[in-house]
TORKOL-4160 file (C-alpha; in steps of 0.2 Angstrom, whole numbers, padded with zeros to 4 digits, m for minus):
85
<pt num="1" X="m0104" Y="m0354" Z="0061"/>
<pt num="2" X="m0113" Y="m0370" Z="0052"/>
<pt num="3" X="m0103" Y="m0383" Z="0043"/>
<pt num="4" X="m0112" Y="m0375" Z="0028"/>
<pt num="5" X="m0108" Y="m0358" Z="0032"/>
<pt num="6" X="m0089" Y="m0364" Z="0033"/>
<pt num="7" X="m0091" Y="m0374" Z="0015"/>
<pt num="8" X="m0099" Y="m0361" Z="0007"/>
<pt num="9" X="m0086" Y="m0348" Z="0014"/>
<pt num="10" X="m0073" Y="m0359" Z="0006"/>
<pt num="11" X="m0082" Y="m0359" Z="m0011"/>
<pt num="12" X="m0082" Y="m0342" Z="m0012"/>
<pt num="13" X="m0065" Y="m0338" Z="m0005"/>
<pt num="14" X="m0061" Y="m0347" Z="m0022"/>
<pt num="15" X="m0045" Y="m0352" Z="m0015"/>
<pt num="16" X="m0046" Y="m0369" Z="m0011"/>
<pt num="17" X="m0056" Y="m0376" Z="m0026"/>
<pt num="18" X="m0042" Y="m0391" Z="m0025"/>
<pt num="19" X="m0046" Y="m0397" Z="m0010"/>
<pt num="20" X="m0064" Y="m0398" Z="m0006"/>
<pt num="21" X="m0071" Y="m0414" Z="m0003"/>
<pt num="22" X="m0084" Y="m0418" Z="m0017"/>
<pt num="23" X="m0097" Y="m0424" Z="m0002"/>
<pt num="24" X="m0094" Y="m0405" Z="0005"/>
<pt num="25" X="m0101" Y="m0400" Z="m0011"/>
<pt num="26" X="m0114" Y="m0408" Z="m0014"/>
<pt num="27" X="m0118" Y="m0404" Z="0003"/>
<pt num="28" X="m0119" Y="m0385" Z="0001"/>
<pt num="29" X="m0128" Y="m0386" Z="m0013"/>
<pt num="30" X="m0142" Y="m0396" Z="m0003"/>
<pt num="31" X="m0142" Y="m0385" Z="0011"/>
<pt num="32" X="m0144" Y="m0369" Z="m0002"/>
<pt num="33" X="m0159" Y="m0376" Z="m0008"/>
<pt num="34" X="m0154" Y="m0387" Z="m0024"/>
<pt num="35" X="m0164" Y="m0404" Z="m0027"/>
<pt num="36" X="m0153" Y="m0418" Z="m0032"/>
<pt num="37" X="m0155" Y="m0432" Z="m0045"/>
<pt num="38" X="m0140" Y="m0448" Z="m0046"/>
<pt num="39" X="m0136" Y="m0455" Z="m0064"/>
<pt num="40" X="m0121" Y="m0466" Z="m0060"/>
<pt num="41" X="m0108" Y="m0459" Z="m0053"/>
<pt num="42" X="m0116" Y="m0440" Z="m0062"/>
<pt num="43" X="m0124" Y="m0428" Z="m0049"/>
<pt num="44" X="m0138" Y="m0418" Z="m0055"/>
<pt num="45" X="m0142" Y="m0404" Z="m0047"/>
<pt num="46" X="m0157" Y="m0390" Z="m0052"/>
<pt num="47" X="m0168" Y="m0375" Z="m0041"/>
<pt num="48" X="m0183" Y="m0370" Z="m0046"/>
<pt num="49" X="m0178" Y="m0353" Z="m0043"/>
<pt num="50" X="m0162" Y="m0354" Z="m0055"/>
<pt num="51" X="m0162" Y="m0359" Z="m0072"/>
<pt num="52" X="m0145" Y="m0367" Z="m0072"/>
<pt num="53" X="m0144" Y="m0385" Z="m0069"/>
<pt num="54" X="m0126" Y="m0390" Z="m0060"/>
<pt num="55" X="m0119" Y="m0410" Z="m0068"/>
<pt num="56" X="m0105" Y="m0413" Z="m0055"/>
<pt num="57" X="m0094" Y="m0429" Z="m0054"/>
<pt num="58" X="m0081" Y="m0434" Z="m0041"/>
<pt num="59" X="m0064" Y="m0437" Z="m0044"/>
<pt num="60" X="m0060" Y="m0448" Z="m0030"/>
<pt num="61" X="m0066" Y="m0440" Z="m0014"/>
<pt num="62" X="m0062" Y="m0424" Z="m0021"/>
<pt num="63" X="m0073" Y="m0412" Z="m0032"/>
<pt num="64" X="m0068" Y="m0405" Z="m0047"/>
<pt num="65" X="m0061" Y="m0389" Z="m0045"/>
<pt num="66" X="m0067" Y="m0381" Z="m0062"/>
<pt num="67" X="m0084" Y="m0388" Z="m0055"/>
<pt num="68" X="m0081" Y="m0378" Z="m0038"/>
<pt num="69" X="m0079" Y="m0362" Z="m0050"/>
<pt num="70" X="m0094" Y="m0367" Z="m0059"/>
<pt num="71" X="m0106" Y="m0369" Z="m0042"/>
<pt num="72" X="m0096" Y="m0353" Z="m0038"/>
<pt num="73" X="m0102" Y="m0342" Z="m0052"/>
<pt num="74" X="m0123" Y="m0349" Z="m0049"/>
<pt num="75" X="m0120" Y="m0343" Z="m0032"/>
<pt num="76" X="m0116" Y="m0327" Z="m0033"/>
<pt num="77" X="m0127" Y="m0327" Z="m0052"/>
<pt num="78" X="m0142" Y="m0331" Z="m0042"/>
<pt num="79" X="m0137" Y="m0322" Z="m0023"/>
<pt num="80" X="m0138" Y="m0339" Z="m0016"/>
<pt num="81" X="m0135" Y="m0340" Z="0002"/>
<pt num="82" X="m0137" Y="m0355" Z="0015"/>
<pt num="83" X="m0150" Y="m0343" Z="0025"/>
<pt num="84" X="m0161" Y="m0346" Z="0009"/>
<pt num="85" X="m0165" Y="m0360" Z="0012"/>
């Protein structure tokens, strides 16, 4: 099993949205195929093949666990998976 298999196993599990590491996030939702664009310390993500556009922040090293939901929810929306790619 990948290290993105695991993360995104954890995502989905939905019970540890506390303490996932924001740099864990944000590499899922490389490795699922979402393009990334930095303004400060905001994290933009967007697909082509989605409509919805994920603004994530840190808080400290961790990420947000409503944002967790929220990349969550365009996951299973859009049938995301690592293999996809």
């Amino acid at each position: 099993m990948s290290k993105a298999d695991k993360i995104l196993s954890k995502v989905l599990g939905g019970k540890s949205d506390r303490n996932l590491s924001f740099s864990d996030l944000c590499y899922l939702l490389d490795k699922i195929g979402f393009k990334e664009r930095v303004k400060g310390d905001h994290h933009i993500y967007y697909n082509k093949d989605t409509k919805e556009i994920i603004n994530i922040q840190p808080k400290g090293s961790d990420a947000k666990p409503y944002q967790v939901k929220q990349v969550r929810d365009v996951i299973l929306k859009n049938n995301l998976g690592v293999e996809d790619a």
